[in-house]
Structure formats: C-alpha cells, structure tokens
N, C-alpha and C positions, 0 to 999 in steps of 0.2 A: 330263300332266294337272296342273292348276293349281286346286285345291279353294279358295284365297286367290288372288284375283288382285291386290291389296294391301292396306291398310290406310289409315285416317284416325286418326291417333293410335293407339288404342290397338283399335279397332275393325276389326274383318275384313270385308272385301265378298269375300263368296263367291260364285266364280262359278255355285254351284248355284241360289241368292237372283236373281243378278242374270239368267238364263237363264230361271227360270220369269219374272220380272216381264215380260223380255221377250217371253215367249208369250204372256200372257195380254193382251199392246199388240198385238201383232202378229195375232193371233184374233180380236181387237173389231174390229181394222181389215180384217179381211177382210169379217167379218159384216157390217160397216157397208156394204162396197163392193154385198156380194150384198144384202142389204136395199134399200139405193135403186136396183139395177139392177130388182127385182121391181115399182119404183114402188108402193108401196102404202103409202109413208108412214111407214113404223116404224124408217127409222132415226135418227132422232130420240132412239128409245129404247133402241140397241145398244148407246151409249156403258156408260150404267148398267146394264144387263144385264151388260156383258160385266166391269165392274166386281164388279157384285153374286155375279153365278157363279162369278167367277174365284177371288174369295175363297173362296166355300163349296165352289168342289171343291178346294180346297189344304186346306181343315180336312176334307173329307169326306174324299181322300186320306188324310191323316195319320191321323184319327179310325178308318178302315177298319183299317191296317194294325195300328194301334197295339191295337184291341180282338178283332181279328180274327185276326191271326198274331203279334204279340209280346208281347201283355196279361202271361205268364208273369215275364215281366221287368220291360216299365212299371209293374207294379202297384206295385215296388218301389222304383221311380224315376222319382218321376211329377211331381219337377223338370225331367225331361228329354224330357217328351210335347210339347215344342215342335221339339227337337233335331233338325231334318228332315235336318240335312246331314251327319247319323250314318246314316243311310238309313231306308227306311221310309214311301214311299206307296206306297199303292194306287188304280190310276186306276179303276179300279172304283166304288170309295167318291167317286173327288172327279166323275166323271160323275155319279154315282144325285145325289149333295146339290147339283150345280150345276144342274140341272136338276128339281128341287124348288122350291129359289129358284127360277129362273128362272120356273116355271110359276106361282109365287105371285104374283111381281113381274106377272105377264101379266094373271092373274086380278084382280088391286089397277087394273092400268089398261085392262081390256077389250081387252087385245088378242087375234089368233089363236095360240093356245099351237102349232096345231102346227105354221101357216106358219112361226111364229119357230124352232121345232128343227128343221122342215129349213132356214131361211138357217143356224142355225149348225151344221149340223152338220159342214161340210167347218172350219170355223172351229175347231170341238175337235180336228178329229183332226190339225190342221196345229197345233193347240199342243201334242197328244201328242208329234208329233216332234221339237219342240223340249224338250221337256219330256225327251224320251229323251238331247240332246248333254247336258244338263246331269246326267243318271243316269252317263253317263260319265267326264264332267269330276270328281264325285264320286267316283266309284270304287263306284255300288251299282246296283240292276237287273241285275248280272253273271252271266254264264253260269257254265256249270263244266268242270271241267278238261276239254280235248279228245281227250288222252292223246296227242298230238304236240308237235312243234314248231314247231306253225300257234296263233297264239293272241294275246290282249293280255294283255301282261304289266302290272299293276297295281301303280304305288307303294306303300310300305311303311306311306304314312299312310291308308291308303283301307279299308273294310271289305272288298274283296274280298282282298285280300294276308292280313288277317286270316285269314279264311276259309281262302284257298286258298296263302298263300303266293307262293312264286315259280313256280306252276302256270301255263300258257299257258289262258286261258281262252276260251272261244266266244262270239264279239263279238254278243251277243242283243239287246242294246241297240241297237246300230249297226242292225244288222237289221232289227230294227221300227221307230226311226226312220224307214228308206229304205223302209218296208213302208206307213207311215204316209202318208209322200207320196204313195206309190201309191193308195191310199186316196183323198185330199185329190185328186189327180187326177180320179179315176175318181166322183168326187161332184159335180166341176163339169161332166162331161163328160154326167154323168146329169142335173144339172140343165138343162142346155142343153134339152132336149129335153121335149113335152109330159109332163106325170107326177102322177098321181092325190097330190095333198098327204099327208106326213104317209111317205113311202112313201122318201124321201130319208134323212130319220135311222131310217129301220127297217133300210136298205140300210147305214147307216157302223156301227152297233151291229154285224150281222151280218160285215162285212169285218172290224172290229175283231176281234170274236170268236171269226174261224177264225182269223187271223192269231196274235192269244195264244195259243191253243190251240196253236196248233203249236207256238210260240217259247218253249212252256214244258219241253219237251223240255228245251231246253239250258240251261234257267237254272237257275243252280244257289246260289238264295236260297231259299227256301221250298221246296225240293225234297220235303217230305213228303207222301206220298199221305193223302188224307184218303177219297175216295169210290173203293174200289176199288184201277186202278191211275191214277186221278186226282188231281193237284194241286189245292188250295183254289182257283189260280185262273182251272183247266182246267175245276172245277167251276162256277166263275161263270160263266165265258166260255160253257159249255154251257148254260145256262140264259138267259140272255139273249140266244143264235145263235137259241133255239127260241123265246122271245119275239117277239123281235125279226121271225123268218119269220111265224111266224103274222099279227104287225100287218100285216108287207108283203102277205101273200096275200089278208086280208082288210078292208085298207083301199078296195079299189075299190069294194066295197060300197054304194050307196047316195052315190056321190061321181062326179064327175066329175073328169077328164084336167083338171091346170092347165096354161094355155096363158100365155105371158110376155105382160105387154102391149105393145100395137104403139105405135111412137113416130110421133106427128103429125109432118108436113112443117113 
C-alpha cells in the first residue's frame, strides 16, 4: 500500500487524491457513453454534471462523515475537516448531495431529472468501486480483526494499524469494491431491456443497500450500534433499501415501459 505515490517538490500526490479523480473521469465517461447510446441528446450535458456532482458528493462524503460520526473530534480540529486522506467519507452523504446538484443543475436546464439518474446510476456505483481501491491504498474503510491468520495486514502509517495494530483484518473494502462491479453489471444488463424510467437508480440504491448492510458486519471503523443492534450505516442503508423499494414498486404507475430507440438504416 502506497498512501504517497511521490512528490513534486515538497508536495505529496496521494494516491487516495489521484484514485478518486480518476473515478469521478472514468463515471462521467461512462454516463456520457449511456446518454448518447439513449439518443436523447443529453450528453452534451454529462460532461458538467459529472463535474458538478463529482465535486458535491466528495464534500457531501466528507461533510456526512465529519458531522455525523467524528463531529466529537473535528469540532476540535476543524483545520483538519479537509484531511480526507486521514480517512473519513461516507458514500452515503456524497450520493444524497451529488444528486441534489445534480437535480438542481437538471431543473436550471430542463432536462429529465429521472432519465439522467438512471443514465448514471451504473456510472456512481462503478465510481463506488473505484472509490473502495483507493479506501485501501489508504489504509481506511477497513474491516476488523478476523481472529485468524486470513486477513490484510495494514502498514504502520495507515489508520487501520492504528486502530488494530498488526491484527489480520477482513478485506471489506476489497469486497464491496468486487460487490460494486457486480452491481455496475447487473444495471447495464437491466438497462438493456424495456424498463419503466426512473425504476434503474431505484434498483442500484437497493443493490447498494443490502450490500452495505451486510459488509457492515465486518467493518470494523464505525463499529458502534446506534439503532438497536444496528450500525449508523446499516441504519441508512435500511432506510434507503425501503425507499428506494417503494419508488421501484410504485414507479409504473401512471408510466410507461421505456423502450431504447431504434436506429435508421
């Protein structure tokens, strides 16, 4: 694990930095591909979107975690509420605010808010999983001790060694990374096929959702129960599965099956 992958003078390029930049290129450029494959003209507007959200879910990440699970601490050291590569997002928070923007940015140019979240929704979860190599290459998202000799052991500069020491940890990260694909899969596979609008990003919120939920089991950063015997973000993830169902079940409503358009000879 390489937290520095080197220096310009006196400055560090972190590979945590240069990992999410690359998600949030490589997610615009997915979006952009599913946009003009829908023909409907909007990607035109993916570029700045993917722009404008990418920013606001790295501050809505950061902003989540910081007010929501470690406020106890930043409040004291609130030079340090930028310090992302000390660990400390929550995808939670940079979903909810990149998708606010976005819906704003949509409403500012008339476009369809929900055709555009389901083009991106395979586009977020495939920058989730990139998002998760660089939670590794960092040393934070980490699991907890396994109680064998199956485990990642964690260098000594990382938060998780802090934490746990020379503990073998349960690669949670790695996990939902590879969980994430599957995801990012199974949402182009659904798009392929006719499918009532809006009914695409109900489907990756819910996949996302049981997936957290389970992978909270073994992560062992925020391990406190807050609802019951529920984690803060077993508790989200549960509230957004039942969201998120409800829209899928009752988005047909009053809509019709989208059909792709057919391409002239």
């Amino acid at each position: 694990m390489h937290q520095i992958l080197f220096t310009i003078g006196s400055f560090p390029i972190r590979s945590y930095g240069l990992i999410l930049s690359l998600s949030i290129l490589l997610a615009t450029g997915v979006a952009y591909f599913l946009a003009k494959a829908d023909g409907k003209g909007t990607e035109k507007y993916v570029v700045d979107l993917g722009i404008y959200c990418g920013l606001a879910g790295l501050l809505g990440a950061r902003l989540w975690d910081v007010f929501f699970f470690d406020w106890d601490y930043y409040h004291n050291h609130l030079t340090e509420l930028l310090n992302v590569w000390q660990g400390g997002m929550a995808i939670q928070g940079g979903v909810l605010l990149g998708v606010i923007v976005g819906v704003l940015y949509c409403r500012h140019h008339h476009l369809d808010v929900v055709h555009l979240l389901d083009v991106f929704a395979p586009a977020i979860v495939l920058g989730q999983s990139l998002g998760r190599c660089a939670n590794l290459l960092n040393g934070d998202a980490f699991g907890a001790p396994t109680g064998t000799g199956y485990g990642i052991l964690y260098p000594a500069t990382t938060l998780a060694h802090h934490v746990y020491g020379d503990a073998p940890l349960w690669p949670a990260e790695i996990w939902e990374g590879q969980l994430d694909l599957a995801i990012f899969a199974i949402l182009l596979l659904y798009r392929a096929f006719p499918h009532v609008k809006g009914r695409a990003f109900a489907l990756y919120v819910m996949l996302y959702s049981a997936a957290r939920f389970a992978l909270e089991f073994l992560r062992g950063d925020y391990a406190e129960k807050v609802v019951g015997p529920l984690t803060s973000a077993q508790t989200t993830a549960s509230v957004f599965f039942v969201l998120a169902l409800l829209a899928f079940l009752l988005l047909p409503h009053g809509q019709k099956a989208k059909k792709r358009p057919k391409k002239s000879d």
